[in-house]
N, C-alpha and C positions, 0 to 999 in steps of 0.2 A: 431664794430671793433673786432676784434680777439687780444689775448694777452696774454702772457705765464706767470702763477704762480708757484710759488714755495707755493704749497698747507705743507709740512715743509721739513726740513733741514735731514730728515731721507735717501735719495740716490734723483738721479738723475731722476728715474722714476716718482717722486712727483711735476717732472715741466711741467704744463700740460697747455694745450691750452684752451683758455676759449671765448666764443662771449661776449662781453661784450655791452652796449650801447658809442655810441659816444662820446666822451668830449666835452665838447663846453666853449671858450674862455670867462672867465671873465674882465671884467676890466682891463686892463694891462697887460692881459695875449694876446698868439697866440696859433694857432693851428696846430703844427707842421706833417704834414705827414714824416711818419718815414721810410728812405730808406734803411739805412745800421745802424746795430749797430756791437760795436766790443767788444771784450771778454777781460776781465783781470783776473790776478791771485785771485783778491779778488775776484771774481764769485765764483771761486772754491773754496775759502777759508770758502767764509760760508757754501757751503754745506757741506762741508767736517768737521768743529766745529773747525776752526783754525782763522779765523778772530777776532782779537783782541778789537772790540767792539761789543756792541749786535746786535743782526739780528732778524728780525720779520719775521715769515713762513708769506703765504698767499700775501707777496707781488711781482711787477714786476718786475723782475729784472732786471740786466746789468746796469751802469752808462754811456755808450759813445753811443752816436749815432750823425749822422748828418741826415736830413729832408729837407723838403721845407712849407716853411708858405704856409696854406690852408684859414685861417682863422684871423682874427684880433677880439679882445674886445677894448671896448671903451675904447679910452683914450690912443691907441697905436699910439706912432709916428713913433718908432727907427726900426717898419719892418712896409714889405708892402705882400700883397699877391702876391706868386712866388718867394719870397728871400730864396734861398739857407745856411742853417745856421747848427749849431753844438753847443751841448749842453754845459754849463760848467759843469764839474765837481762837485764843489761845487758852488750850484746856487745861495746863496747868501754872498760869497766871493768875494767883488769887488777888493779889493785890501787893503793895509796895514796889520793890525792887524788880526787877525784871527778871526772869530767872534765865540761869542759863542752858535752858532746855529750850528756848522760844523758839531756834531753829529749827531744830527734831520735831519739835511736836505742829511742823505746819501744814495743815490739812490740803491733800491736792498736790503738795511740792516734797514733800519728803513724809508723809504720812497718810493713809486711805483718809479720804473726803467723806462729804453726805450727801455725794448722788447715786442713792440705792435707796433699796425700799426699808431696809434693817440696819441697824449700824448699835451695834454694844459698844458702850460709853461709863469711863467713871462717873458717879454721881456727884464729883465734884467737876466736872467738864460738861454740867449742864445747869439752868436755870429758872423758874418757870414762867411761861409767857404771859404777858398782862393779859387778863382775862378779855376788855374787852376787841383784844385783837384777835383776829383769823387766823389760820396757820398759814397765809398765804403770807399775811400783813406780819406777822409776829417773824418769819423769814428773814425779813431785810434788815431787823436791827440787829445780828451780832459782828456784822462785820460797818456796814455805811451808817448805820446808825447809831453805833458807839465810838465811833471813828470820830462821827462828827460831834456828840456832846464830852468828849474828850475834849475836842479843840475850841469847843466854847466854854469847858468848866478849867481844868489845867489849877495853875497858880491863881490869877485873877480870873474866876467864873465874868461873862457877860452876864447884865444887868438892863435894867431898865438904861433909855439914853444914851444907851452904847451904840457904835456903829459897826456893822459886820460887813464885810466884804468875800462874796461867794462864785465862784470859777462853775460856768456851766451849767447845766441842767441833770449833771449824773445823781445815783444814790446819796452820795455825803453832802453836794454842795442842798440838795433838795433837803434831806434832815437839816440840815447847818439853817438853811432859810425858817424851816417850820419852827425849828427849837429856839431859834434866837429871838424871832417875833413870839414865842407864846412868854417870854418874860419878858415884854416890852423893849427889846433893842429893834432899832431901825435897820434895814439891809439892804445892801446895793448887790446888783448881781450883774454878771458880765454874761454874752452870749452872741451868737454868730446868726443866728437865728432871728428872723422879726418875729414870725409865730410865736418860736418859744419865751419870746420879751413878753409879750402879753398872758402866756402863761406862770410863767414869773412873776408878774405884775397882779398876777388874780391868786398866786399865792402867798404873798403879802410883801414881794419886795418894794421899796418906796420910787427905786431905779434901775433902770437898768439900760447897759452899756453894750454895745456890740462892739469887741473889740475887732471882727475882720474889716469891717467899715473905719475901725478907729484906733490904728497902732499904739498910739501912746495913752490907752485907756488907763493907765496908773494915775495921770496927770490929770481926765476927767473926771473919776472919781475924788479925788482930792479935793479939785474944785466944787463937786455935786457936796461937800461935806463944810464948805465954807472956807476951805483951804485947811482945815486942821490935820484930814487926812482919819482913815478909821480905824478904833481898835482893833480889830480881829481881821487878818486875813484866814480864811480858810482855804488855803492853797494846796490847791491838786494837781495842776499844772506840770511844777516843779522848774528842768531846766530855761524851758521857752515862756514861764510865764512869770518868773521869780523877779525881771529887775521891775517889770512893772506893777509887780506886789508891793517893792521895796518903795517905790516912787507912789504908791496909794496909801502904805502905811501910814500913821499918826507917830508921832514925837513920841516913844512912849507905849504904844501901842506894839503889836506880836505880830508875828506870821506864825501859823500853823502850818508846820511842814506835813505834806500826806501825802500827793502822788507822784507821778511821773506819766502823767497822758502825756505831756506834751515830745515830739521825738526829737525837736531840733534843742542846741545846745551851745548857744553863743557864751558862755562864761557870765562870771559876775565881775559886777568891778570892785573892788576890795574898799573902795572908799567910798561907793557910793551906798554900800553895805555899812561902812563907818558910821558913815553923815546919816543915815535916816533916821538913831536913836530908838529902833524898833529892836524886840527882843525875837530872835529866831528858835520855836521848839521844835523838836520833831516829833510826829506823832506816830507810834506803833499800834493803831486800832484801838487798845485798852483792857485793862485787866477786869478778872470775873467780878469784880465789888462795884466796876463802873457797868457793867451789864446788867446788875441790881438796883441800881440805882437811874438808869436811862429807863429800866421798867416800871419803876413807882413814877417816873417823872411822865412817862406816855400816858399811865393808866389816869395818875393826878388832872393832865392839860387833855387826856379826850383827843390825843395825837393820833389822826391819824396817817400811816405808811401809804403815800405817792405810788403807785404800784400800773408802771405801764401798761405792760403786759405779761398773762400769764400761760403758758405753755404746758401742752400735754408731755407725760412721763417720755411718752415715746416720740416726740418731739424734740430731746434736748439740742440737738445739732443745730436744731433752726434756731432757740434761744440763744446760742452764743451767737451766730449770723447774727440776729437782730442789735444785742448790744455792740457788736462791731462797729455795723452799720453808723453808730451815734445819732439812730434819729428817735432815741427815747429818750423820756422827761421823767424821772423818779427810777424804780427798779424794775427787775427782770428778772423773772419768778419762773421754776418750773414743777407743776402742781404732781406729786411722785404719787397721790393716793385721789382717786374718784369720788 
């Protein structure tokens, strides 16, 4: 099989194509052919030395893809060969508690990824895709799209009435917008962009906010909500976009903690964190029950995955160039099989 390494973390030209031998299905493992994987910020994060846990050069990268069983090891019941499936995120997070393997087992950073054409995988480190998604579309949700109904279900699920507040046009803020309008909550979205405002706008947000034109966009949002301020931040940001989250928050209402785009790092202020009365979660992507459950929710609402653009296998180089770039609206796909 063929398969891209990150030979190290010194630039982009270090992710190289390699022929490698086949995998072959162990005991409880399958043997996924790999159709479409999709790019996240943390790809770039490592190679750039900004991901906040350690990363090993020399391995495969990418965490998301979706496939088709080619292959079964003994002792598999839960797939058959030709099932249609998508990887979890973290493959051995069934649900509950966090295990303490989530480091070891993270694909791209301290584990081979799924950019290759084969990848042998437990049968419980995978899931099956909503049928009426593509392998291209079925991609994007094990990492931005469980990320983001994580951060709208949590303790208090969004509801009809609710108000969402979404950072950008990446992967998660673009589910976080789809997901929260298909059960009636309203959502305000922020953006540097005029174009991307109207694309926003044609994807159901009610407003949207350019915050480079408009520093203290915490404060306009607030106002665009009647002064109440909105349940749900979906915050990707992190250090440069956090006090303006805290200043858009509701009395009452969350921040969902998720990324760190942002690189500058003016601190928080301890009282103004006090005074908002907002609850702060963090959110780690999500375990494999909420993978099961973002799946019956896509196949239920007819969701479908925002999906920029999609790149040829031998291509990958320029897909991470393009998501660099930040001049995409949804994900960034790279198609492994013809």
């Amino acid at each position: 099989m063929k398969a891209y390494r990150f030979d190290s973390f010194d630039s982009l030209d270090e992710l190289r194509l390699r022929d490698e031998p086949d995998p072959r299905p162990q005991r409880g493992e399958v043997l996924v052919r790999v159709h479409a994987v999709s790019l996240n910020f943390r790809d770039l994060a490592m190679l750039r030395g900004r991901y906040p846990r350690p990363c090993h050069p020399g391995l495969i990268p990418v965490s998301d893809a979706a496939g088709e069983v080619v292959d079964v090891g003994e002792g598999v019941s839960s797939f058959k060969v030709g099932d249609r499936v998508m990887g979890a995120f973290h493959p051995r997070w069934f649900g509950g508690e966090m295990p303490s393997t989530i480091q070891s087992d993270s694909y791209g950073a301290e584990s081979d990824g799924w950019l290759c054409e084969l990848k042998a995988v437990s049968q419980e480190a995978i899931v099956r895709a909503p049928d009426a998604l593509t392998y291209v579309e079925a991609s994007t949700l094990p990492c931005a799209g469980l990320t983001a109904w994580t951060a709208l279900t949590g303790p208090t699920p969004i509801r009809a009435g609710h108000t969402v507040l979404v950072q950008g046009s990446g992967g998660v803020s673009i589910f976080a917008l789809q997901l929260a309008r298909a059960v009636g909550a309203s959502v305000i979205a922020t953006t540097s962009s005029a174009a991307k405002a109207e694309q926003l706008k044609a994807l159901g947000a009610s407003a949207v906010v350019n915050y480079a034109e408009d520093p203290q966009w915490g404060r306009s949002v607030r106002k665009l909500t009647g002064g109440r301020g909105v349940d749900r931040v979906v915050e990707v940001g992190g250090p440069g976009t956090i006090a303006q989250s805290l200043r858009a928050a509701a009395v009452g209402g969350e921040i969902a903690s998720i990324g760190f785009l942002s690189t500058e790092n003016p601190g928080i202020d301890f009282f103004q964190l006090k005074t908002s009365g907002a609850s702060f979660r963090n959110i780690t992507v999500g375990d494999r029950n909420g993978l099961l459950e973002l799946g019956r929710a896509v196949q239920a609402s007819r969701l479908k995955p925002i999906v920029d653009h999609v790149f040829a296998f031998e291509d990958a180089k320029a897909a991470f160039t393009h998501l660099e770039s930040g001049s995409h609206l949804g994900k960034v796909v790279i198609r492994c099989v013809d």
